[in-house]
Legacy VTK file of the C-alpha trace (Angstrom):
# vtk DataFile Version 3.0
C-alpha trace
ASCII
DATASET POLYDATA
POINTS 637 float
26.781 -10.249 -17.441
22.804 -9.280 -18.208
22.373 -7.574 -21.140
21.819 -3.338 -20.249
24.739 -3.613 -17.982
28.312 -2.165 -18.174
30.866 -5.269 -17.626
32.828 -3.465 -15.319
32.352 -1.980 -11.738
33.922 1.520 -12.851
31.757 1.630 -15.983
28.340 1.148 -13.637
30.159 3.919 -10.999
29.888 6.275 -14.489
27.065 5.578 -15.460
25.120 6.246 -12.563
26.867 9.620 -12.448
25.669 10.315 -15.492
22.453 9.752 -14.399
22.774 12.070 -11.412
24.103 15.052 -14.150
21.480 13.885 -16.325
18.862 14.088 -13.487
19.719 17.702 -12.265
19.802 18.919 -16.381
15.908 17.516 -16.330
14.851 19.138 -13.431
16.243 22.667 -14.032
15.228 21.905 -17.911
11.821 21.119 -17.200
11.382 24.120 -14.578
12.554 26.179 -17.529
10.056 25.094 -19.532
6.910 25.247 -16.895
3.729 26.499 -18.624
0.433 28.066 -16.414
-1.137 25.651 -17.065
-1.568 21.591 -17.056
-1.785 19.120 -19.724
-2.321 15.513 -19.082
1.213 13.887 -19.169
0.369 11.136 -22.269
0.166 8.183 -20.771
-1.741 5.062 -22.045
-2.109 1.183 -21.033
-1.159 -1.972 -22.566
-4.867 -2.609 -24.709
-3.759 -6.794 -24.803
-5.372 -9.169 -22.576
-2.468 -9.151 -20.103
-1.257 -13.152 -18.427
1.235 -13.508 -16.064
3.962 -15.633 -16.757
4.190 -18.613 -14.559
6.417 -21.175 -13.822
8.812 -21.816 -16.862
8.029 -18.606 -18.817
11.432 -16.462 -19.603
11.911 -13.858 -16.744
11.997 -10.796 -18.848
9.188 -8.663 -19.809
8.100 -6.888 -22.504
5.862 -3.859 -23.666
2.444 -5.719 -24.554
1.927 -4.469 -27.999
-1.847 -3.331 -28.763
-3.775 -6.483 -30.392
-4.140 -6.375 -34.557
-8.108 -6.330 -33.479
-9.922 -4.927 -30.839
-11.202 -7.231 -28.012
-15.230 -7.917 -29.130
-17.271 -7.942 -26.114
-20.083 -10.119 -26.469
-23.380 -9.672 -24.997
-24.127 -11.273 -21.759
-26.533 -14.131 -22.153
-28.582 -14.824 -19.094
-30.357 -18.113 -18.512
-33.874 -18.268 -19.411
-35.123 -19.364 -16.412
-33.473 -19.627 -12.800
-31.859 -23.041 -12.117
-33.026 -25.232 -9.355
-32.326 -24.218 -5.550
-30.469 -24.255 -3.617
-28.289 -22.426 -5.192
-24.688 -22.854 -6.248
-22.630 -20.464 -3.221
-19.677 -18.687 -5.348
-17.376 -16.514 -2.867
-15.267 -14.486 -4.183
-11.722 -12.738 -2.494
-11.204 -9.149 -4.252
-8.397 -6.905 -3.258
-8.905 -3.962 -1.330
-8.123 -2.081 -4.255
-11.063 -3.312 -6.601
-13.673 -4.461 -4.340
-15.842 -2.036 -5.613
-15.515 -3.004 -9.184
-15.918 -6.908 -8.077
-18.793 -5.854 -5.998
-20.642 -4.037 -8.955
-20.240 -6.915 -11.768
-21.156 -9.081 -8.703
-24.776 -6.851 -8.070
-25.014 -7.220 -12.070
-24.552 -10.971 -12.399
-27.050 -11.353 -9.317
-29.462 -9.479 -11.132
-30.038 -12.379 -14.169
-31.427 -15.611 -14.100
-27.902 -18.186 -14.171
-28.580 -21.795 -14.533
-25.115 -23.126 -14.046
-25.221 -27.255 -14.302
-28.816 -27.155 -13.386
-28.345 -25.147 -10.281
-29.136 -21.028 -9.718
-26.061 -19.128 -8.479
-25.482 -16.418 -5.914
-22.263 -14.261 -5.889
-20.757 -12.834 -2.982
-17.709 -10.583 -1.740
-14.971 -10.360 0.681
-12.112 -8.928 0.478
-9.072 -8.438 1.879
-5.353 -6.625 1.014
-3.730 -8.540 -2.132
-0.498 -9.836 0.466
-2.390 -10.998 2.901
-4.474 -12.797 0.363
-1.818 -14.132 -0.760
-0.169 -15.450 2.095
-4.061 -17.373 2.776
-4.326 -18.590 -0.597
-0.819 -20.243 -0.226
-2.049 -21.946 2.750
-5.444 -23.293 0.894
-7.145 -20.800 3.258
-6.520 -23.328 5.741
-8.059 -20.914 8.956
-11.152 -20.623 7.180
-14.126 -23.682 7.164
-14.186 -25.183 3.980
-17.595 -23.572 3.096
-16.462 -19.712 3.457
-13.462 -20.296 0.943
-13.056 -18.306 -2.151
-14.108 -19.884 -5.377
-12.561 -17.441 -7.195
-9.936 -15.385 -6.047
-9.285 -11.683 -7.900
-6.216 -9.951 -6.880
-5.207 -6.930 -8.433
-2.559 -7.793 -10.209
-1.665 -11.115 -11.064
1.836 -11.188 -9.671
0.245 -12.463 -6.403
-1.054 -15.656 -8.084
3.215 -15.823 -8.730
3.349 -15.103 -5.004
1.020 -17.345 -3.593
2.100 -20.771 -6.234
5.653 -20.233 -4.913
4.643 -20.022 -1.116
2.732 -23.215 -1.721
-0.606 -22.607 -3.157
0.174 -24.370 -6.393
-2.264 -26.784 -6.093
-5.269 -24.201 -6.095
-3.881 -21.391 -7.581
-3.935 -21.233 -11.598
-0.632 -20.129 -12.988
-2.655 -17.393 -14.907
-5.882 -16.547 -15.274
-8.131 -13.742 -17.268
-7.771 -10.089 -16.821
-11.211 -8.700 -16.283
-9.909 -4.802 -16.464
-7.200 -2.741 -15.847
-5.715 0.211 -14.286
-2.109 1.334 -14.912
0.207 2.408 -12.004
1.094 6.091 -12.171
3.431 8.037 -10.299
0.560 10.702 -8.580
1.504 14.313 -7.508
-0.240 17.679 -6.933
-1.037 19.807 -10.146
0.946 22.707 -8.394
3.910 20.054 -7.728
3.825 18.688 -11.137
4.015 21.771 -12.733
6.389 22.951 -10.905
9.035 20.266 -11.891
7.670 19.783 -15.512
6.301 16.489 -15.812
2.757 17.477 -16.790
4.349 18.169 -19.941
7.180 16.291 -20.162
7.264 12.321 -18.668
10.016 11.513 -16.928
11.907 8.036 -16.082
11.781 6.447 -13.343
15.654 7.055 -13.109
14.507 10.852 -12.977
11.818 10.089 -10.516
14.283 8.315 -8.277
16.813 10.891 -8.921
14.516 14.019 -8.243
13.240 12.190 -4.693
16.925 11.938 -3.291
17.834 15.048 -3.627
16.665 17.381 -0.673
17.262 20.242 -1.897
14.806 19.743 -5.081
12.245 21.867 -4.236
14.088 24.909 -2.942
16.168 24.735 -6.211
12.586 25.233 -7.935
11.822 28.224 -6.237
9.446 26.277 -3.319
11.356 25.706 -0.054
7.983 25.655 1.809
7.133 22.334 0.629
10.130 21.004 2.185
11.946 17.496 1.179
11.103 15.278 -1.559
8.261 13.085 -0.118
7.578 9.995 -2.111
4.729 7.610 -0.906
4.729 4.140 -1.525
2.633 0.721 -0.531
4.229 -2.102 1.197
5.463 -4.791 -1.589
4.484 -7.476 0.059
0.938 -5.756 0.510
-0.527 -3.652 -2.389
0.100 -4.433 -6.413
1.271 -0.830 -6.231
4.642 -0.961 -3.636
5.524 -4.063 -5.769
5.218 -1.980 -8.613
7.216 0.984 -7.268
10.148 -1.705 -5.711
10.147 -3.293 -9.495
10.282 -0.234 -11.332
13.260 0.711 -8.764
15.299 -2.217 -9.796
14.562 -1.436 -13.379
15.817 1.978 -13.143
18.832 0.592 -11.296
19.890 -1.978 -13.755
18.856 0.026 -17.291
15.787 -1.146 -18.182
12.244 -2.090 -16.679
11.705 -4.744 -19.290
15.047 -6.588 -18.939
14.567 -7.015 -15.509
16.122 -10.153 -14.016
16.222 -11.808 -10.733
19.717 -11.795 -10.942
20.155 -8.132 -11.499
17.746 -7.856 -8.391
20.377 -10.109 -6.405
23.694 -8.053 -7.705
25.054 -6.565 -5.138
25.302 -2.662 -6.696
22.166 -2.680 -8.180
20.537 -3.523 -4.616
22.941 -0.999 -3.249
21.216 1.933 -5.844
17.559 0.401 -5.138
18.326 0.798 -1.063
19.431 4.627 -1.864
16.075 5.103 -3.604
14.506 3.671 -0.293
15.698 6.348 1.525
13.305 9.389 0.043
10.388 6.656 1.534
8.533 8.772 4.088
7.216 5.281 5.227
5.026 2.679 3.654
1.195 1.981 3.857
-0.455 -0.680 3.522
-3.110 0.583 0.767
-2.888 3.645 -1.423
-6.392 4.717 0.504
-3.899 5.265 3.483
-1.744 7.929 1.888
-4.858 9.142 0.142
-6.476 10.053 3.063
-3.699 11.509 4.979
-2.893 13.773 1.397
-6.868 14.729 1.406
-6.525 15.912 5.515
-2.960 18.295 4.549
-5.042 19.413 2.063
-7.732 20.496 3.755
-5.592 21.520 6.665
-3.395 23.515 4.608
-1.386 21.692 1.784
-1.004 18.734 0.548
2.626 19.760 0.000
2.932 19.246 3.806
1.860 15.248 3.358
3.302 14.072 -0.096
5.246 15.188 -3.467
4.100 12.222 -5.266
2.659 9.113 -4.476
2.665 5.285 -6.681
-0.533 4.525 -6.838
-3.369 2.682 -9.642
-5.208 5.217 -11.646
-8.319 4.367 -10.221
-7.402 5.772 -6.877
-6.510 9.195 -8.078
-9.793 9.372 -9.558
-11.597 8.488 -6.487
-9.227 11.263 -5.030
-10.052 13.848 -7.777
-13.881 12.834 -7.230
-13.603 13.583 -3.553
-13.648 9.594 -1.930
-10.839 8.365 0.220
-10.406 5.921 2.809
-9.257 6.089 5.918
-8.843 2.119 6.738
-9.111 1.009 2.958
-12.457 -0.703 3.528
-14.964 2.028 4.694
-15.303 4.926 2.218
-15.955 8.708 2.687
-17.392 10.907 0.376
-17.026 14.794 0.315
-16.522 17.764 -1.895
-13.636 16.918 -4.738
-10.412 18.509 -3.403
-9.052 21.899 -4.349
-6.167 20.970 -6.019
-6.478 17.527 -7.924
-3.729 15.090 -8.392
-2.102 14.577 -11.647
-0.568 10.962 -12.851
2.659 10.807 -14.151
3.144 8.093 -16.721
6.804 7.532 -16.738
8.520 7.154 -20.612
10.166 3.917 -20.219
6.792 1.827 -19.216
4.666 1.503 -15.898
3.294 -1.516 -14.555
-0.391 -2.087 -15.176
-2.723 -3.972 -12.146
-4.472 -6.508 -14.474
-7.401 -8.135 -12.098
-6.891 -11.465 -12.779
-10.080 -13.492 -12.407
-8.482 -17.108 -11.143
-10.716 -19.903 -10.273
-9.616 -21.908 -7.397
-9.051 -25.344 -7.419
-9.058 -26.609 -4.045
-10.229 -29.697 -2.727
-13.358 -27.548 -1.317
-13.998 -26.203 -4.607
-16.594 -29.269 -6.859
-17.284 -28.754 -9.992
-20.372 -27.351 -10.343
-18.569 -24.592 -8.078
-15.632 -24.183 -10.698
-18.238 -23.703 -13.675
-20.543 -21.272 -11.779
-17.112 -19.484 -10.973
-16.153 -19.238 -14.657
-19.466 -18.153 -15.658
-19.478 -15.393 -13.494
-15.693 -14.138 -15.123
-17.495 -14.937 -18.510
-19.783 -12.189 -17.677
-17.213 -10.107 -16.438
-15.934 -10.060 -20.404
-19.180 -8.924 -21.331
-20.481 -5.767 -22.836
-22.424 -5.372 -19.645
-19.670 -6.395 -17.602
-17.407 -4.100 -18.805
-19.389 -1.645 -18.885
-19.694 -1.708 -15.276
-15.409 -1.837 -15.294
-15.578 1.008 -17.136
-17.761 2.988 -14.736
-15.854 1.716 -11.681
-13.011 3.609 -12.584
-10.800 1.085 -14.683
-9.877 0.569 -18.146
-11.882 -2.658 -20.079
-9.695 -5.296 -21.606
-9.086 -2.694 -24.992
-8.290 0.237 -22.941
-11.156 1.840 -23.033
-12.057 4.231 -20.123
-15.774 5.911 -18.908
-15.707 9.708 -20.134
-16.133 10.860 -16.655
-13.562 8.849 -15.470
-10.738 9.787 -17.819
-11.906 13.714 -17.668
-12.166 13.898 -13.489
-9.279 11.284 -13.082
-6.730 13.658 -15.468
-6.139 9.828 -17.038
-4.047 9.085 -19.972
-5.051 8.453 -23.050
-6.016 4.611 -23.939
-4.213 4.849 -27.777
-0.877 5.660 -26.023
1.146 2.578 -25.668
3.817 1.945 -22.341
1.956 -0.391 -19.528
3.841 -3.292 -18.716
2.701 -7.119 -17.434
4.387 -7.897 -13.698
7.638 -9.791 -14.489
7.955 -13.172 -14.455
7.356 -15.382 -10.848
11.125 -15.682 -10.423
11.628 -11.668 -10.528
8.342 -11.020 -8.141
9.416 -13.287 -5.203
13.130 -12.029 -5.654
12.079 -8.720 -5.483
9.870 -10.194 -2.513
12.693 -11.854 -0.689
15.057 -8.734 -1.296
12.512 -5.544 0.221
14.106 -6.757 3.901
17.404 -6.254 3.157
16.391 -3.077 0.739
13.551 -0.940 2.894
14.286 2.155 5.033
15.368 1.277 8.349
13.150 2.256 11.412
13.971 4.494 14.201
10.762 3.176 16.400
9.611 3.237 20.158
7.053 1.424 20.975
4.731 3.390 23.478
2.347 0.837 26.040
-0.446 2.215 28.190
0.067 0.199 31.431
-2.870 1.991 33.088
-4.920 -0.045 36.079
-7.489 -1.020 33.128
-5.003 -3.024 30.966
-5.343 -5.305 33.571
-8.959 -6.562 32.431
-9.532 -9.670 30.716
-10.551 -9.821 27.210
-12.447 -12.638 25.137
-9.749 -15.387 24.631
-9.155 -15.206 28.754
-5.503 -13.317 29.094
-5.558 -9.800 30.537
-5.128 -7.103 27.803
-1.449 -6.535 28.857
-0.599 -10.260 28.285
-2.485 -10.241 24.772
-0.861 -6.671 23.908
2.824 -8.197 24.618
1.815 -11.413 23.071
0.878 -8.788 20.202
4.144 -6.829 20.140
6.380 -9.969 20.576
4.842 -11.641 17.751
5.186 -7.672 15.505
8.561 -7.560 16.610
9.630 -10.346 13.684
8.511 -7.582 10.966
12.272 -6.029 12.061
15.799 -7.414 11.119
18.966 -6.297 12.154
19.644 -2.764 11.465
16.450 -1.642 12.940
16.365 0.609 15.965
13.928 -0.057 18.619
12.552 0.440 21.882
10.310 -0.014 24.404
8.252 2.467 26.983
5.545 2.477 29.209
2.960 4.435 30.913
1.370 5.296 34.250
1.441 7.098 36.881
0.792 6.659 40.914
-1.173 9.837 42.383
0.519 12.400 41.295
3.817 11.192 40.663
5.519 10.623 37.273
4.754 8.942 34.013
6.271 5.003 35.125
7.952 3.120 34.076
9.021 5.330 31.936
11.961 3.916 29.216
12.727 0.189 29.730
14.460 -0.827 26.680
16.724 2.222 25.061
15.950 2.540 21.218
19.076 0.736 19.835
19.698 -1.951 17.002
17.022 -4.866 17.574
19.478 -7.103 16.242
21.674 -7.025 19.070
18.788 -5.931 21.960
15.944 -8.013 21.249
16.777 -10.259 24.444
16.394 -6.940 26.435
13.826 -5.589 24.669
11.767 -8.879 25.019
12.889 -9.065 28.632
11.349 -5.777 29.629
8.473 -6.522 27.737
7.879 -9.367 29.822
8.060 -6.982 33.007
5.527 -4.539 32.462
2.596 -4.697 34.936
-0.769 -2.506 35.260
-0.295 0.334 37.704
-2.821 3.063 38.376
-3.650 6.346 36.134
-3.659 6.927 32.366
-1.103 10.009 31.683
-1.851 10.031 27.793
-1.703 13.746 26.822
1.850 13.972 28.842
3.230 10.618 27.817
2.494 11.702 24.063
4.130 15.016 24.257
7.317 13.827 26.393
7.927 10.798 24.194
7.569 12.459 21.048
10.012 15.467 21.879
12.618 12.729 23.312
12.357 11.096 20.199
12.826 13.920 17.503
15.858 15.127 19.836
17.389 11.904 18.684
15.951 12.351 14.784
17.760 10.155 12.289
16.796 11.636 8.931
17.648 8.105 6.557
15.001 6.149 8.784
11.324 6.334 9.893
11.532 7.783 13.071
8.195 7.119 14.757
6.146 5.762 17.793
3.832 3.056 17.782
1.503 3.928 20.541
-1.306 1.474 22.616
-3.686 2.823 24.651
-6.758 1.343 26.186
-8.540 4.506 27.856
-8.830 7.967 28.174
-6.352 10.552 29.609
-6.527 10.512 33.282
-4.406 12.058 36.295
-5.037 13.062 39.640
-3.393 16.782 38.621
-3.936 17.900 35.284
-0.691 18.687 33.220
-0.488 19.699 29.365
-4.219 19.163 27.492
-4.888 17.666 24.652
-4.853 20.960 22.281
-1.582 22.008 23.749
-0.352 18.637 23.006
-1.611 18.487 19.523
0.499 22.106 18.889
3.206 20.658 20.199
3.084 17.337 17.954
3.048 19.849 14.629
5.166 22.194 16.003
7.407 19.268 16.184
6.823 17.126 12.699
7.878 20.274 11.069
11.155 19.929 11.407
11.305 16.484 12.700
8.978 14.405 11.634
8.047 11.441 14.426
5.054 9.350 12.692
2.744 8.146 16.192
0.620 5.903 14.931
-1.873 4.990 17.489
-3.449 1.893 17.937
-7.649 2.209 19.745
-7.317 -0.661 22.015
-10.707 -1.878 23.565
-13.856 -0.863 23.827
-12.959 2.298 26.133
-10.173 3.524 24.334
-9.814 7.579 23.311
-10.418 6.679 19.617
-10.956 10.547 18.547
-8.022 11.895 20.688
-5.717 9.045 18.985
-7.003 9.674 15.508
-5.940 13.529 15.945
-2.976 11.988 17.657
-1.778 9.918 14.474
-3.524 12.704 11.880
-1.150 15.838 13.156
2.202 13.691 12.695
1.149 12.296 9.391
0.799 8.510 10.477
-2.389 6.413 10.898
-5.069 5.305 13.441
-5.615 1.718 13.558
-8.953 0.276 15.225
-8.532 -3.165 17.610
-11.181 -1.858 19.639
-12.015 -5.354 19.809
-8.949 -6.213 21.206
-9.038 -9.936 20.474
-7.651 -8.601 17.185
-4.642 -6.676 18.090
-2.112 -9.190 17.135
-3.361 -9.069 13.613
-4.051 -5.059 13.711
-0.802 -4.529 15.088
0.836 -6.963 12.117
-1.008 -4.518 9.822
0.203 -1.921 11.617
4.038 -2.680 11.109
4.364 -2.829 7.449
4.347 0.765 7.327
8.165 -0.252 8.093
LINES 1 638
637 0 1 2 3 4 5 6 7 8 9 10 11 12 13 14 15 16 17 18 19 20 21 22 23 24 25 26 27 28 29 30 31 32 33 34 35 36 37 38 39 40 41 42 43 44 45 46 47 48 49 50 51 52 53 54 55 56 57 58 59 60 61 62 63 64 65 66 67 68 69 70 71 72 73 74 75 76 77 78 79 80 81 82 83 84 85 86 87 88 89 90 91 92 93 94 95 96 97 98 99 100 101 102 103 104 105 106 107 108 109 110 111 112 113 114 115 116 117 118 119 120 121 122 123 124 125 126 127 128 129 130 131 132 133 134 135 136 137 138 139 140 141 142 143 144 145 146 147 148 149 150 151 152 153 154 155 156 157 158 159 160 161 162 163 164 165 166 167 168 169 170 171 172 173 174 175 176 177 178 179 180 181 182 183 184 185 186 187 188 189 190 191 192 193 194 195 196 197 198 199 200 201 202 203 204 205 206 207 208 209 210 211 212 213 214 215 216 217 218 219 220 221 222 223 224 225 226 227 228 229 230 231 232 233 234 235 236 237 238 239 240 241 242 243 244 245 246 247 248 249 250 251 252 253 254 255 256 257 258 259 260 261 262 263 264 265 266 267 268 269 270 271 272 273 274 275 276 277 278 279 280 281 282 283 284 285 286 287 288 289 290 291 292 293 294 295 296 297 298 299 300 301 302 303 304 305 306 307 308 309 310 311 312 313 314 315 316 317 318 319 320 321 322 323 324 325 326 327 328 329 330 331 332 333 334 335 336 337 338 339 340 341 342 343 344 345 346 347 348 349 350 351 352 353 354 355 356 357 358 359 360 361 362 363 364 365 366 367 368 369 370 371 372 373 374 375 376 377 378 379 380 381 382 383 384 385 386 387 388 389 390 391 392 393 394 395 396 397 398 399 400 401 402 403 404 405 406 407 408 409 410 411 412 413 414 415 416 417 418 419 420 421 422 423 424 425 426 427 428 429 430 431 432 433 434 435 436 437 438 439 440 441 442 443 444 445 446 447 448 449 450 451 452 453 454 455 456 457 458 459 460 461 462 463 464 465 466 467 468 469 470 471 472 473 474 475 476 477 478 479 480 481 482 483 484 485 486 487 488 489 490 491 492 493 494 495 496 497 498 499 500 501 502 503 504 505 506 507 508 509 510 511 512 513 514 515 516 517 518 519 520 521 522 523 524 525 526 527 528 529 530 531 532 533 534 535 536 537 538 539 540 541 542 543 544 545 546 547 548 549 550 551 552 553 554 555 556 557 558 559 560 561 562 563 564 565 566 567 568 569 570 571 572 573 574 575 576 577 578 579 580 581 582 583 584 585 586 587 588 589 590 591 592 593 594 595 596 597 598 599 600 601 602 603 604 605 606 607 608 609 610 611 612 613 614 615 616 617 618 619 620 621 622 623 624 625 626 627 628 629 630 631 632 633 634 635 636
């Protein structure tokens, strides 16, 4: 039996009891002792050079202690003259996440003379979400030409290099590689929320954090029944550093201990049981922590953020670009405004937090020569720098001893650098069983899929098909996101003159892993008709779906559209359908995320679609992309 675990069934039934008991004595302890104001809840970050452990290493994990001596950042040393042209092409993959840190120390290396084996070198930037990544680094980035591959790949965190050696990329992929900054992974709320419950002054567990989410009734206890359920946000885990952060530090709660963690403790049957009960306070899951960002920054401007989230796992950085007024509504374009009214607070949890350690791995392909591997080391040599990490440091993350910008720490309420509690990622073997076990562990969905089949989605697109054919090609290919237990179903529609919306329902919402013959049969059947009944489809669908509400699942509607609302009589409008949507969510919250499909689609109607239920626009407007948008799309399930 793993050490941190009772050796009998009925001693783990106690224990977790206790922890319930234990849970409610916190909450009403720390509402006891709420003061008017907010301190920072201490936090701090592991000040080591963090290195994931690769093949071989142990599988548990340990606090990093600080090192006996600071890190000395030496001074970058430009060459003193520009090598020979052409120069040496260095592409680099960044996460989503820290592309604008990669982008910066890229401008800043750019901006010297390098002579690299004789050569000059030019840096440049693409990015892309750390999974996905992943998943192409595994495969060599075999769909890209050989000379638009990443030299150097920086993920986020380096439990994706983990990821992608043990999908197959060991043969490019370094086991470890150099952090060049960090950012610790906080448990984000509302000041008012925080307060409220008492962990601006006091830091909770993540047992307590888990136990304070499942119950529903934690916010009227505290005096606040307006801001309704629990609502924890979290990232995909096999997307963003930060889901696979909140899915590890749910197994560590559930077994004892966050440093202990073993894949074999992730594979015991009780433990997942626990872990798949924490699931269940999931509103639903994002792809980026820009998505639930955004959506908190619209409540909040609409009314409360209250109404969105009660906490959110997320890096630091991002709740200082929230505090400083940027969000995100895609994760790659930015918006700046006024900083928000109410700023969130991050909660560093006592028994450790994971820390997103940007590991700066050189590739080693077969399309990456040599003079290619040392101009990619040179340019993470001057990430180490004084001037490089300066520029860290102004990005929003913490350099390789901790240290954050002034600004940053005061506007981003962050913790302070000489507190001690980040953690490393675990071990490859935890990561990928953690990985392989989010299936069998997530919230279940309660989805309908919703399919303009107007006269337009019979137009051919770029590849050839007709935009029906590539939207069901789409869907088809989606639909192996979703495992038994999974409810879903399938509508369409149109409308002839002024008859009804058609075809109406043509595969009930039921358990895919029984239906998906029928489902994928009336797929198949759907043909273009005539008018484009959007407004009415909306508001009918959404009401027959939160009559049938299931409150342990995401209950939501996936909605395609190609055009505008037409009809030959006009029905409900669009502001009497947008009422109705929030009249709705309030007590039955059905997520319609809407997916812009071609050129002509109604991209502001399905924005304030998605935006009044809380869910998320997503842009194929080039709708030779809607099989990948649409893959994007589902793992908010």
């Amino acid at each position: 039996m793993s050490a941190g675990l009772p050796s009998r069934s009925s001693d783990r039934r106690q224990l977790r009891e206790e922890r319930r008991r234990r849970r409610r004595r916190v909450v009403w302890g720390s509402a006891a002792a709420v003061a008017a104001i907010v301190l920072l809840a201490a936090g701090g970050v592991t000040a080591a050079v963090l290195m994931n452990q690769g093949d071989g290493q142990p599988e548990t994990t340990a606090s990093t202690p600080k090192p006996a001596e600071p890190v000395v950042f030496e001074d970058d040393e430009p060459a003193a003259a520009q090598g020979a042209e052409p120069c040496t092409q260095v592409k680099i993959m960044a996460s989503l996440e820290n592309a604008e840190m990669v982008t910066k120390l890229a401008e800043g290396y750019n901006a010297q003379p390098r002579d690299v084996e004789g050569n000059c070198v030019s840096v440049a930037v693409v990015k892309d979400k750390s999974g996905i990544a992943a998943e192409d680094a595994a495969a060599n980035f075999k769909d890209l030409p050989e000379d638009q591959r990443p030299i150097v790949w920086i993920p986020d965190a380096s439990s994706w290099l983990s990821v992608a050696r043990y999908s197959g990329g060991g043969a490019s992929v370094p086991k470890a590689a150099d952090s060049i900054g960090y950012s610790d992974i906080v448990l984000a709320m509302p000041q008012s929320l925080a307060t409220a419950i008492g962990w601006d002054q006091e830091r909770p567990t993540w047992d307590e954090i888990f136990g304070a989410a499942d119950d529903e009734n934690l916010w009227t206890d505290l005096g606040h029944p307006e801001w309704g359920a629990f609502k924890l946000g979290k990232t995909s885990p096999l997307i963003a550093s930060s889901g696979e952060a909140a899915l590890l530090a749910s197994y560590g709660a559930a077994s004892g201990s966050l440093t202990d963690l073993t894949s074999e403790q992730i594979e015991d049957e009780e433990i997942t049981d626990e872990v798949r009960q924490h699931e269940l306070s999931t509103s639903h899951y994002m792809a980026t922590p820009e998505h639930f960002l955004w959506h908190a920054r619209q409540a909040a401007d609409t009314g409360s953020v209250a109404d969105f989230l009660s906490a959110v796992i997320v890096d630091e950085k991002s709740v200082w670009d929230y505090n400083r007024g940027i969000t995100s509504r895609d994760g790659v374009n930015r918006i700046e405004s006024t900083p928000p009214a109410e700023p969130l607070v991050p909660i560093y949890p006592s028994d450790g937090y994971y820390i997103a350690d940007n590991p700066g791995a050189v590739l080693s392909g077969p399309w990456v020569d040599e003079t290619e591997r040392a101009a990619g080391a040179d340019f993470i040599r001057y990430a180490r720098t004084s001037q490089g990490q300066q520029i860290v440091r102004d990005t929003g993350y913490r350099d390789l001893n901790g240290g954050l910008s002034p600004i940053v720490q005061s506007v981003g309420l962050l913790g302070d650098p000489t507190e001690a509690g980040g953690l490393p990622f675990p071990s490859q073997r935890v990561v990928v069983a953690a990985h392989e076990a989010f299936p069998d562990v997530r919230k279940r969905a309660q989805l309908l899929f919703l399919v303009d089949v107007s006269g337009s989605m019979e137009e051919p697109i770029a590849t050839g098909e007709t935009k029906l054919a590539a939207a069901k090609d789409a869907i088809t290919e989606a639909l192996g996101h979703f495992s038994g237990g999974d409810n879903l179903g399938l509508a369409a529609f149109s409308s002839v003159d002024d008859g009804p919306i058609t075809p109406g329902n043509v595969s009930p919402v039921q358990d895919i892993g029984d239906s998906r013959p029928d489902f994928l049969r009336a797929l198949g059947g759907l043909q273009p008709i005539e008018f484009t009944p959007l407004y009415a489809a909306v508001d009918t669908f959404a009401k027959e779906q939160a009559a049938n509400f299931q409150p342990d699942r995401i209950n939501a509607i996936v909605l395609l559209s190609d055009g505008k609302n037409e009809t030959m009589t006009p029905t409900i409008d669009a502001n009497q359908m947008i009422a109705n949507l929030k009249a709705l969510h309030h007590d039955t919250p059905v997520l319609i995320f809407t997916l812009a499909y071609g050129a002509d689609a109604d991209v502001a109607t399905l924005q304030s679609i998605s935006s009044a239920t809380g869910a998320h626009y997503y842009d194929a407007t080039d709708p030779t992309k809607v099989s990948d948008v649409l893959g994007d799309l589902v793992t908010s399930f």
